[in-house]
matplotlib code that plots the C-alpha trace (Angstrom):
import matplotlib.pyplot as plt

x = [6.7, 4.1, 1.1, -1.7, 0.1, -0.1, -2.3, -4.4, -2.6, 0.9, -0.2, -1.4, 2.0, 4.0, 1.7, 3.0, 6.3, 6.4, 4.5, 6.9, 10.0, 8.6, 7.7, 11.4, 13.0, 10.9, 11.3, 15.1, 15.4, 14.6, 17.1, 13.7, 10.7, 7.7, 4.1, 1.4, -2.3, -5.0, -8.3, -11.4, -14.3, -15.9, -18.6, -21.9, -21.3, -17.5, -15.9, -14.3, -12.4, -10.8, -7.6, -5.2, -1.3, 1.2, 5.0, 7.7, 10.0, 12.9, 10.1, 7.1, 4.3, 3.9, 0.1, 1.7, -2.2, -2.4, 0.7, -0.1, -3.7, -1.5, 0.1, -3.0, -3.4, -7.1, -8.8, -8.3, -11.5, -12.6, -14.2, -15.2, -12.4, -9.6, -8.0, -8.2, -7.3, -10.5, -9.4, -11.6, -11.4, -12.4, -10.8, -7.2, -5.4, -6.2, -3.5, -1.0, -2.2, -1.3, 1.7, 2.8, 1.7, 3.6, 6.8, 6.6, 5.8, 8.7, 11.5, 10.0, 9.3, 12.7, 14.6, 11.4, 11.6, 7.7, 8.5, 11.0, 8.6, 7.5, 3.3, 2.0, -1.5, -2.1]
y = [-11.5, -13.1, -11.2, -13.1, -10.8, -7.6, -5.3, -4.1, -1.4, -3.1, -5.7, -3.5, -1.4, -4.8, -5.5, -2.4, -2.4, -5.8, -4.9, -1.9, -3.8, -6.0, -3.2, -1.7, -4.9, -6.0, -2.1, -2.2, -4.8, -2.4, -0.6, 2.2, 1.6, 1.2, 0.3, -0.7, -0.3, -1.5, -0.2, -2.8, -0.4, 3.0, 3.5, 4.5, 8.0, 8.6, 9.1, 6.0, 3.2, -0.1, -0.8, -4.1, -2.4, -4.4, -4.6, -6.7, -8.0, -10.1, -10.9, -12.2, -10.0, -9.6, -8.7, -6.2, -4.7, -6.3, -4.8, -1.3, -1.5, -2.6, 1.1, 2.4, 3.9, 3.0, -0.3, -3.9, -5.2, -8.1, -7.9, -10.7, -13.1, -10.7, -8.6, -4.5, -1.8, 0.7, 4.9, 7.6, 10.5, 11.9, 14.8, 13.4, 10.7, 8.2, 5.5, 8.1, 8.5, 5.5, 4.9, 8.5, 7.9, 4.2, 6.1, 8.8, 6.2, 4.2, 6.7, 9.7, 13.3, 15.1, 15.1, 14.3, 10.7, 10.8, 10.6, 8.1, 5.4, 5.6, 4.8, 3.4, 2.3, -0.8]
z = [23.5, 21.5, 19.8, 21.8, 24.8, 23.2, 23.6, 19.9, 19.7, 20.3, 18.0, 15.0, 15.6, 15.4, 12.4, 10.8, 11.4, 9.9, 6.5, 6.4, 6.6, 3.4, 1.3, 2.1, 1.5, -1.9, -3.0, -2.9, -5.3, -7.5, -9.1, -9.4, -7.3, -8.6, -7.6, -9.7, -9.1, -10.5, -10.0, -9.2, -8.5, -7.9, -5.4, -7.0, -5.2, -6.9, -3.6, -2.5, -4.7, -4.3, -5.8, -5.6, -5.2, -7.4, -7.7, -9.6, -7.8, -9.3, -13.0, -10.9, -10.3, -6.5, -5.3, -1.7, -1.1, 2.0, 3.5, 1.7, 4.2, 7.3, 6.7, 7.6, 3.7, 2.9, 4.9, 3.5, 1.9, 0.1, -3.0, -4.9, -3.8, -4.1, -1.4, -2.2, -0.5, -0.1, -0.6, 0.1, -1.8, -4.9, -7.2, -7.9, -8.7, -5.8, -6.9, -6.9, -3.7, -2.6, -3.8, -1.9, 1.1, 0.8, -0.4, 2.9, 4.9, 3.9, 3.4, 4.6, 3.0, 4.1, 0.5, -1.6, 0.2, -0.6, -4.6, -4.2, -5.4, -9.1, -10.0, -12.4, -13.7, -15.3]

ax = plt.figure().add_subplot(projection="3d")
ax.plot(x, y, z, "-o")
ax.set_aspect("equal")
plt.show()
């Protein structure tokens, strides 16, 4: 079935399933996961920010923040040329955020699945 016959919400479900299996497959080259983020901005209120999401897969630097929005973590923005993903939130580390939602989504919370990915700042 193609995508132009789905309906939205078969479409974004097919969108997600397909970002998921990227992260998974990119991820498990790693012989420890780990996502990077790097943050781009803070709204002048403090309670949203947009971040690009990082990894390193096989020595190149791999920007995955458009497949870490397709998870429905954050929305996909553009921001001055550059794809981020937009959190809201304030009051804890947002990138670590991110990355734990990525890692429940991805291998779930039963057996701390949700701290199977490592973060990092850069």
């Amino acid at each position: 079935m193609s995508i132009a016959t789905l309906s939205k919400k078969a479409q974004k479900e097919q969108e997600r399933e397909s970002a998921r299996a990227y992260l998974l497959s990119i991820l498990s080259k790693q012989n420890k996961p780990t996502l990077y983020t790097n943050l781009k901005s803070v709204s002048s209120s403090g309670m949203s920010r947009d971040m690009k999401v990082l990894a390193v897969v096989e020595g190149e630097i791999v920007d995955v923040t458009y497949y870490v929005g397709k998870l429905d973590i954050g929305t996909i923005k553009e921001r001055n040329g550059q794809r981020v993903i937009r959190v809201g939130g304030c009051g804890m580390d947002m990138g670590f955020h991110v990355v734990y939602e990525v890692s429940a989504i991805l291998y779930g919370y039963e057996n701390r699945g949700a701290y199977t990915i490592q973060h990092e700042w850069i």
